[in-house]
DRENVO-474139 format. One record per atom (N, C-alpha, C, O, CB): x, y, z; chain; residue number from 0; residue in three letters; atom name. Coordinates in steps of 0.2 Angstrom, whole numbers. Glycine has a CB too. Example, Ala and Ser with C-alpha at 12.3 -4.5 7.8 and 13.67 -1.06 7.14 Angstrom:
<sites>
[[66 -28 39] "A" 0 "ALA" "N"]
[[62 -22 39] "A" 0 "ALA" "CA"]
[[66 -16 39] "A" 0 "ALA" "C"]
[[71 -17 42] "A" 0 "ALA" "O"]
[[57 -22 45] "A" 0 "ALA" "CB"]
[[64 -11 35] "A" 1 "SER" "N"]
[[68 -5 36] "A" 1 "SER" "CA"]
[[64 0 39] "A" 1 "SER" "C"]
[[67 6 40] "A" 1 "SER" "O"]
[[70 -3 29] "A" 1 "SER" "CB"]
</sites>
This chain:
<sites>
[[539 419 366] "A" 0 "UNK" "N"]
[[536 417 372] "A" 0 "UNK" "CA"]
[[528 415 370] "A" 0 "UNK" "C"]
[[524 418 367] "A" 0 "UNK" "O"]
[[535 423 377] "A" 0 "UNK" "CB"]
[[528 408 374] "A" 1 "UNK" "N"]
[[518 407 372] "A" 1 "UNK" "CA"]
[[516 410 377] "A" 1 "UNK" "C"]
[[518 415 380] "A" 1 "UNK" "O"]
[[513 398 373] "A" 1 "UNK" "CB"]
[[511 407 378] "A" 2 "UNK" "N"]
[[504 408 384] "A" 2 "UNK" "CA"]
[[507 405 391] "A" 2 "UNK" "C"]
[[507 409 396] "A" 2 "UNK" "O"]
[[496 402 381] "A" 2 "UNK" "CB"]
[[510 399 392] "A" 3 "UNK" "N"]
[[511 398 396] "A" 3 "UNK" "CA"]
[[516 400 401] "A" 3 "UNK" "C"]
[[515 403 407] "A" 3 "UNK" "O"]
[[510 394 395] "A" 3 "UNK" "CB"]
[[521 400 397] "A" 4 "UNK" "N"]
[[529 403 399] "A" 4 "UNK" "CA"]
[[526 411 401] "A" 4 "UNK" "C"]
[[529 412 407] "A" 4 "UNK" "O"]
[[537 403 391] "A" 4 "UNK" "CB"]
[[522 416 399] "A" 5 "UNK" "N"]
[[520 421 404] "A" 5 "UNK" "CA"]
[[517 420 410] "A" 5 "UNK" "C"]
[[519 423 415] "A" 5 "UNK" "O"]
[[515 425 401] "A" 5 "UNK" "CB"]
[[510 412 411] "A" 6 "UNK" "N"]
[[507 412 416] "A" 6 "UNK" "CA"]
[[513 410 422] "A" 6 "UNK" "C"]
[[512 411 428] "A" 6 "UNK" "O"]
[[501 408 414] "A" 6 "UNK" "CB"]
[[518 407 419] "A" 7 "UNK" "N"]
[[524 403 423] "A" 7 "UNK" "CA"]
[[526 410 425] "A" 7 "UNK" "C"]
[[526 409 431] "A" 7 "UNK" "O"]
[[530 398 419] "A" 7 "UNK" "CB"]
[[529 416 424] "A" 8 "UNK" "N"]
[[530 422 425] "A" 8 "UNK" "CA"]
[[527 424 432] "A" 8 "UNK" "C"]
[[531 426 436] "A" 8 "UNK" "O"]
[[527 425 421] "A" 8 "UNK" "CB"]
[[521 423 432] "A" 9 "UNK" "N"]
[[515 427 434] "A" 9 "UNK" "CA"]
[[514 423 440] "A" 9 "UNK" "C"]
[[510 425 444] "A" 9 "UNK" "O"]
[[509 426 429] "A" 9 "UNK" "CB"]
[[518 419 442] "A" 10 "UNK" "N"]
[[518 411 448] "A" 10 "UNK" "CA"]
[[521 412 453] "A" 10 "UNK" "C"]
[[527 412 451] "A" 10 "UNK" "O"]
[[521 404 445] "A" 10 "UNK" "CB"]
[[521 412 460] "A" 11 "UNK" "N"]
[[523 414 465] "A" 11 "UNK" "CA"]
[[527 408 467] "A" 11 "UNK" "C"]
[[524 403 465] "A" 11 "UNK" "O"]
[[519 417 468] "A" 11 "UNK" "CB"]
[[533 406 472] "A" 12 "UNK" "N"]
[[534 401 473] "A" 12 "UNK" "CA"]
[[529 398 479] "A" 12 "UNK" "C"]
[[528 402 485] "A" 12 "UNK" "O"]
[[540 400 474] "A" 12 "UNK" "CB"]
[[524 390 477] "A" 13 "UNK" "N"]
[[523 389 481] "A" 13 "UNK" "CA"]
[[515 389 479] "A" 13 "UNK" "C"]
[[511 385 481] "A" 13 "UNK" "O"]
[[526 391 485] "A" 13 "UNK" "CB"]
[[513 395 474] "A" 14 "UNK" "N"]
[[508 396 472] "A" 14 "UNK" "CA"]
[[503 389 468] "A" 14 "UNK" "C"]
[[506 386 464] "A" 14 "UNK" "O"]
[[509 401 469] "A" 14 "UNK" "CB"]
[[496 388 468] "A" 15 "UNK" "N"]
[[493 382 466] "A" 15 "UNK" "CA"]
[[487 385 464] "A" 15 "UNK" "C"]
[[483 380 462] "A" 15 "UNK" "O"]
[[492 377 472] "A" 15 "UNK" "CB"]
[[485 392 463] "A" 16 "UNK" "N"]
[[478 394 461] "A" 16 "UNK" "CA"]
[[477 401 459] "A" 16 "UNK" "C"]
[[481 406 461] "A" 16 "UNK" "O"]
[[473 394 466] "A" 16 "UNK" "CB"]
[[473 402 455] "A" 17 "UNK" "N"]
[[474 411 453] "A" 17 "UNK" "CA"]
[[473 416 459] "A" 17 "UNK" "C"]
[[469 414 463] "A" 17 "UNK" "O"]
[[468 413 448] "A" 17 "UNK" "CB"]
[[477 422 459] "A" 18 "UNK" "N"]
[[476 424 464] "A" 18 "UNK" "CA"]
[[468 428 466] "A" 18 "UNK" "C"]
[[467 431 460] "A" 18 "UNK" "O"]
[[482 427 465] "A" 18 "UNK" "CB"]
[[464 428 469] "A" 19 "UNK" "N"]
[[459 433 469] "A" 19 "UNK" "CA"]
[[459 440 470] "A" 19 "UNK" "C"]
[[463 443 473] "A" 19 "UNK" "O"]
[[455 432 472] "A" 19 "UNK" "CB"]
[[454 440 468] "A" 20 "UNK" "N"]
[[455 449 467] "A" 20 "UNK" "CA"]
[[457 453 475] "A" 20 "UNK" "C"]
[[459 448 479] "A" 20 "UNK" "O"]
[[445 454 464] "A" 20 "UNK" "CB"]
[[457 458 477] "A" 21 "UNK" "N"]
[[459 463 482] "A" 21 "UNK" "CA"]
[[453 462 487] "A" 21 "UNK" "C"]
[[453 461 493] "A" 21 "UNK" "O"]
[[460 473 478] "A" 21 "UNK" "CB"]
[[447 462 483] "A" 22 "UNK" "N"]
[[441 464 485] "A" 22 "UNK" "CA"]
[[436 457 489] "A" 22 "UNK" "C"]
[[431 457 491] "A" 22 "UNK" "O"]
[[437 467 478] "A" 22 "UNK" "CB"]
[[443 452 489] "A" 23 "UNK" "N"]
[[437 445 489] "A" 23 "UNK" "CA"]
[[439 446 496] "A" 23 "UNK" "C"]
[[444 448 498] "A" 23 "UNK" "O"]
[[438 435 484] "A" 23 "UNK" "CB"]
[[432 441 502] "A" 24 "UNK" "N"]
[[432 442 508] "A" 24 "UNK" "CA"]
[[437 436 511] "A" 24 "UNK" "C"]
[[439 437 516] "A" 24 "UNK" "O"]
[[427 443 510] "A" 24 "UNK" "CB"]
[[437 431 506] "A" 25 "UNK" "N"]
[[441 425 508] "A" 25 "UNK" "CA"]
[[448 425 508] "A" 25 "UNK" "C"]
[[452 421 510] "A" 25 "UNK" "O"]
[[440 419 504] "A" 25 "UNK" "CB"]
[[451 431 505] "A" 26 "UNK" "N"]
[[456 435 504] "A" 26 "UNK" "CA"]
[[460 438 508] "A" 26 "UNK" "C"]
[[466 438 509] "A" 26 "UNK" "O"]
[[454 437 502] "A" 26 "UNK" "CB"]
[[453 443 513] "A" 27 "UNK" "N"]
[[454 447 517] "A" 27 "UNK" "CA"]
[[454 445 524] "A" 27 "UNK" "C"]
[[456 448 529] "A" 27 "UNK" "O"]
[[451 452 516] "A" 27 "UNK" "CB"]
[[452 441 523] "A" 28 "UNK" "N"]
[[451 436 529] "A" 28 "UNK" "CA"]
[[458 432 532] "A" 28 "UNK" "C"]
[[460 431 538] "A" 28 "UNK" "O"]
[[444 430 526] "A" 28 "UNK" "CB"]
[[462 429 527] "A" 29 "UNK" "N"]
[[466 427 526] "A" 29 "UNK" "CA"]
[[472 431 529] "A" 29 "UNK" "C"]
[[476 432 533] "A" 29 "UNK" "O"]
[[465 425 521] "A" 29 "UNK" "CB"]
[[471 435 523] "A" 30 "UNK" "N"]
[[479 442 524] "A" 30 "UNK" "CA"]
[[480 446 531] "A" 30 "UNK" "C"]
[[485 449 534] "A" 30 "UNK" "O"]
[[480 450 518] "A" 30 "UNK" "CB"]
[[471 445 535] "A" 31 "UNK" "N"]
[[472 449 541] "A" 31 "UNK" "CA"]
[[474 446 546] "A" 31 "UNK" "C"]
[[477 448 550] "A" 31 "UNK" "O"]
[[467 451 543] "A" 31 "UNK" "CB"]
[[472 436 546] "A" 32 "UNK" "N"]
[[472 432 551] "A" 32 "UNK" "CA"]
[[478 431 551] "A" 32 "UNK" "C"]
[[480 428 556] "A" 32 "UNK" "O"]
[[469 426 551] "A" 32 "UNK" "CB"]
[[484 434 544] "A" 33 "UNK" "N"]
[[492 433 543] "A" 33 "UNK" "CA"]
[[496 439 546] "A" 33 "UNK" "C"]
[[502 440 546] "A" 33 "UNK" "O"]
[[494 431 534] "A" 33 "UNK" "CB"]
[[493 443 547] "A" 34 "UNK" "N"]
[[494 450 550] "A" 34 "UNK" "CA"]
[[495 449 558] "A" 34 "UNK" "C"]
[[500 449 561] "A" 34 "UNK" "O"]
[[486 455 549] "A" 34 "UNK" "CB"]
[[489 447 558] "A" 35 "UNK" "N"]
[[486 444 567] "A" 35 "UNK" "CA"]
[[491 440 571] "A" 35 "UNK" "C"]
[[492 440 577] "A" 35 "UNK" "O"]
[[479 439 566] "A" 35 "UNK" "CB"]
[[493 435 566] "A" 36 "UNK" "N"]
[[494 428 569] "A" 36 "UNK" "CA"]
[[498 423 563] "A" 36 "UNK" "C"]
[[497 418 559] "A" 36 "UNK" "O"]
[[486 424 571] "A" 36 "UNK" "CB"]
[[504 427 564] "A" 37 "UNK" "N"]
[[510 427 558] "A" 37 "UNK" "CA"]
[[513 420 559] "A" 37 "UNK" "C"]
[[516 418 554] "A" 37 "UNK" "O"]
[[518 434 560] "A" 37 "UNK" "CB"]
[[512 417 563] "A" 38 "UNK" "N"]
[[513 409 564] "A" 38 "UNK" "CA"]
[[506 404 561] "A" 38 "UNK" "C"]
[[507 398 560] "A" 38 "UNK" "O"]
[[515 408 572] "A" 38 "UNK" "CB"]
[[500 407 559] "A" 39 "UNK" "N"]
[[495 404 558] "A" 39 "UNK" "CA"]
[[497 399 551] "A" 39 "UNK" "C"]
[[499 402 546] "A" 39 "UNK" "O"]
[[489 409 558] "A" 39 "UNK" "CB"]
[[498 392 551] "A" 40 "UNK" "N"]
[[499 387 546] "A" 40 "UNK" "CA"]
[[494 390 541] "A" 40 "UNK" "C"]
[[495 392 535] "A" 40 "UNK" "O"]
[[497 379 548] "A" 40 "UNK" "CB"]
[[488 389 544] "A" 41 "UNK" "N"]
[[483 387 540] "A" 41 "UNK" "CA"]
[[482 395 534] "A" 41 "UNK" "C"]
[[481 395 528] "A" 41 "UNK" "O"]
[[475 384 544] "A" 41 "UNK" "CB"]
[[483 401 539] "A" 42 "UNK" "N"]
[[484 408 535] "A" 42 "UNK" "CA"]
[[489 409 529] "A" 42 "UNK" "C"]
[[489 413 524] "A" 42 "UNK" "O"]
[[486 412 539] "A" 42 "UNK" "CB"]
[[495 404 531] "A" 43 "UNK" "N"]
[[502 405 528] "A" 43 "UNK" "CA"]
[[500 401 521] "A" 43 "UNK" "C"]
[[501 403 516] "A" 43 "UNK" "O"]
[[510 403 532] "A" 43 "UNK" "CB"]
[[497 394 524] "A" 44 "UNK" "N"]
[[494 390 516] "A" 44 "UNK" "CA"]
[[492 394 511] "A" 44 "UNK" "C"]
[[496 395 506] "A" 44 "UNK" "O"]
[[487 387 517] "A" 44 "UNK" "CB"]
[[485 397 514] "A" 45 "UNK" "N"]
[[481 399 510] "A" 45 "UNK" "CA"]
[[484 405 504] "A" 45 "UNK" "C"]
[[484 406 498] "A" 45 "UNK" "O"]
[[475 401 515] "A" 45 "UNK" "CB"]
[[486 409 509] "A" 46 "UNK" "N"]
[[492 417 505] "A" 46 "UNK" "CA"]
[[497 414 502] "A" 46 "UNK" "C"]
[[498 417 497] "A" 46 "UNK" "O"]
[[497 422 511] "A" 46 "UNK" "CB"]
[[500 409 502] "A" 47 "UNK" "N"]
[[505 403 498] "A" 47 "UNK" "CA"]
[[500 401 490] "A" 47 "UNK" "C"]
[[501 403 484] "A" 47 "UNK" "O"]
[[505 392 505] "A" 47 "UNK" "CB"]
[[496 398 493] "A" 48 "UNK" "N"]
[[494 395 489] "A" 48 "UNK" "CA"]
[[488 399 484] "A" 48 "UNK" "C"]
[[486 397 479] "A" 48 "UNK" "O"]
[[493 391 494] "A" 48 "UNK" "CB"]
[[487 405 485] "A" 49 "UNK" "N"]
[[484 411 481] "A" 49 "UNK" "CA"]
[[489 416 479] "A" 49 "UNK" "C"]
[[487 421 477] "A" 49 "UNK" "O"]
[[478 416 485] "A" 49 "UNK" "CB"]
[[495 413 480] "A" 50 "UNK" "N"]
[[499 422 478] "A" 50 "UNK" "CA"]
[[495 426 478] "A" 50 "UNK" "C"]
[[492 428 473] "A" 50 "UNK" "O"]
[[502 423 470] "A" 50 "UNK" "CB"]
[[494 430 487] "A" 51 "UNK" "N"]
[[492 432 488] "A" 51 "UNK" "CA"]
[[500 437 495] "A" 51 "UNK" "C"]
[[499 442 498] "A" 51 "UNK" "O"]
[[486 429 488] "A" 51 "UNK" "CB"]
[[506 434 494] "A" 52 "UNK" "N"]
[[509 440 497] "A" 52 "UNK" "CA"]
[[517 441 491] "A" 52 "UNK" "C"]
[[518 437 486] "A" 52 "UNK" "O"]
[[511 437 506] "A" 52 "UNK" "CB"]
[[520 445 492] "A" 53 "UNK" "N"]
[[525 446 489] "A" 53 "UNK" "CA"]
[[529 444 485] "A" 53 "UNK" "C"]
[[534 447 488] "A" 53 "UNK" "O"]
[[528 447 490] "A" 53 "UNK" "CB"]
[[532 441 481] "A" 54 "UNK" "N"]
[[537 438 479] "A" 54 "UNK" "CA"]
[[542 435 485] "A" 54 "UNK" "C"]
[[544 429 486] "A" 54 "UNK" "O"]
[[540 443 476] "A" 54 "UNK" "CB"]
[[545 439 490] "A" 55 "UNK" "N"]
[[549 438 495] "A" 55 "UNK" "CA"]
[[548 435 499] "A" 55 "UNK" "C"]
[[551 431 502] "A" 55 "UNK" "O"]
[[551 442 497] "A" 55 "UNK" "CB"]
[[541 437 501] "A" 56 "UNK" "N"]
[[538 435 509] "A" 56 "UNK" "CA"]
[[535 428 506] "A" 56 "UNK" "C"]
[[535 423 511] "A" 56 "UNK" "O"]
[[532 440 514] "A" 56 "UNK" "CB"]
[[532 426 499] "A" 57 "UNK" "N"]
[[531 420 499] "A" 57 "UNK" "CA"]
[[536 416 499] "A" 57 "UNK" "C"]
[[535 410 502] "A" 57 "UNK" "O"]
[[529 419 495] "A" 57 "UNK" "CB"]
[[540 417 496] "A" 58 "UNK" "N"]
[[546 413 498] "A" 58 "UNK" "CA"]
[[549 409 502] "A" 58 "UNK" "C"]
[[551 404 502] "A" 58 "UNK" "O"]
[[549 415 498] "A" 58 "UNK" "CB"]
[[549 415 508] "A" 59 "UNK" "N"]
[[549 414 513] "A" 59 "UNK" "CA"]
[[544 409 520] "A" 59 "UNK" "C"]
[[545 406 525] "A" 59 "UNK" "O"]
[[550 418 513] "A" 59 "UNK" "CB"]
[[539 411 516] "A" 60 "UNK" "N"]
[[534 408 518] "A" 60 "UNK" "CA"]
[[533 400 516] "A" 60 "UNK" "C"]
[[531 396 520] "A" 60 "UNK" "O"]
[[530 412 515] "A" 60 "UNK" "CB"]
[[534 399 511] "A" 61 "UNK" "N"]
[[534 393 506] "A" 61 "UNK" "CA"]
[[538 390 510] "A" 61 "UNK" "C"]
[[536 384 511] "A" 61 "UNK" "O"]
[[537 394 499] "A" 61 "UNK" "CB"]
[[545 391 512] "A" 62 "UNK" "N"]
[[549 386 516] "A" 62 "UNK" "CA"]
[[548 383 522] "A" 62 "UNK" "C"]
[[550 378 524] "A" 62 "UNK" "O"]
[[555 388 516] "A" 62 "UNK" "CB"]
[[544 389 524] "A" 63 "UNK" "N"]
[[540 387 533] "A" 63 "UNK" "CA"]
[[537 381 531] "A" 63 "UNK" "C"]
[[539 376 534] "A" 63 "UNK" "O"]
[[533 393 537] "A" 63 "UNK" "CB"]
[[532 381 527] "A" 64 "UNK" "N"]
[[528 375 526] "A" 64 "UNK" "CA"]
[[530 371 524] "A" 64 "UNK" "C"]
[[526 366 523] "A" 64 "UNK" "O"]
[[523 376 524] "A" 64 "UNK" "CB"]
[[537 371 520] "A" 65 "UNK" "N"]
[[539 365 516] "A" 65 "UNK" "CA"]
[[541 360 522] "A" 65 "UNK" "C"]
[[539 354 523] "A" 65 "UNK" "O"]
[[546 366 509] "A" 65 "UNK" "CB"]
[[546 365 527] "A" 66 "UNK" "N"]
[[549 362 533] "A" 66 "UNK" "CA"]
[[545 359 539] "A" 66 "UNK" "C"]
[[546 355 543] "A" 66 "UNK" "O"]
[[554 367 536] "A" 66 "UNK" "CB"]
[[540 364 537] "A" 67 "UNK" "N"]
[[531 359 542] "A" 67 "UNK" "CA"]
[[529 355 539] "A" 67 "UNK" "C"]
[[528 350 543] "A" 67 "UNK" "O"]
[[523 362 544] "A" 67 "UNK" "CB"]
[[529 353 533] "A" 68 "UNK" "N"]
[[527 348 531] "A" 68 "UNK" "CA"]
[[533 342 531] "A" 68 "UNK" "C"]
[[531 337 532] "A" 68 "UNK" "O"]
[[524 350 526] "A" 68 "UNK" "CB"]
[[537 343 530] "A" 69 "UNK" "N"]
[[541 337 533] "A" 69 "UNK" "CA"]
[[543 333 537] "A" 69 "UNK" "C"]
[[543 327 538] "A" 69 "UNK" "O"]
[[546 337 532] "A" 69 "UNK" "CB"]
[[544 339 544] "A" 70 "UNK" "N"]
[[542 339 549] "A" 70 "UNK" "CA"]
[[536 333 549] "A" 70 "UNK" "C"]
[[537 327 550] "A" 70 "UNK" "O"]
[[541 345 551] "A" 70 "UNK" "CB"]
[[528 335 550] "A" 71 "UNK" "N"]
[[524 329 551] "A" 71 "UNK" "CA"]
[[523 325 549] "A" 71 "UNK" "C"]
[[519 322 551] "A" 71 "UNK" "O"]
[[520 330 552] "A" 71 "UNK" "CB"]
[[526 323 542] "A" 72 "UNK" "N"]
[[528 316 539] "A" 72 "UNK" "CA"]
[[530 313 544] "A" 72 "UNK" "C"]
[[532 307 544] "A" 72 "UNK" "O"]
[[533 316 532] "A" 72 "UNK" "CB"]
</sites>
């Protein structure tokens, strides 16, 4: 295995950026407004896009937005 094929491991679907730590406020800000307001786009992005939720629920998550985004094409 190289370097990469681990970081590909490491990759959530849907994911586009490293995730940040536990501790960052743009973070918490995010996972709470997704707590809050489980339909919020712009929440489910951001948690998409930080592999910042599960394996499963990104997943799930990932398809919301694939199907919103086709949708407004």
């Amino acid at each position: 295995d190289n370097e990469f094929d681990i970081l590909e491991d490491l990759v959530l679907p849907g994911q586009k950026n490293p995730t940040p730590p536990a501790g960052d406020a743009t973070r918490a800000f995010y996972e709470s407004l997704l707590e809050q307001k489980p339909n919020s786009l712009m929440a489910m992005k951001y948690c998409v896009e930080y592999g910042c939720l599960d394996p499963d629920k990104a997943k799930e998550i990932n398809k919301i937005l694939e199907t919103h985004k086709k949708k407004s094409k």
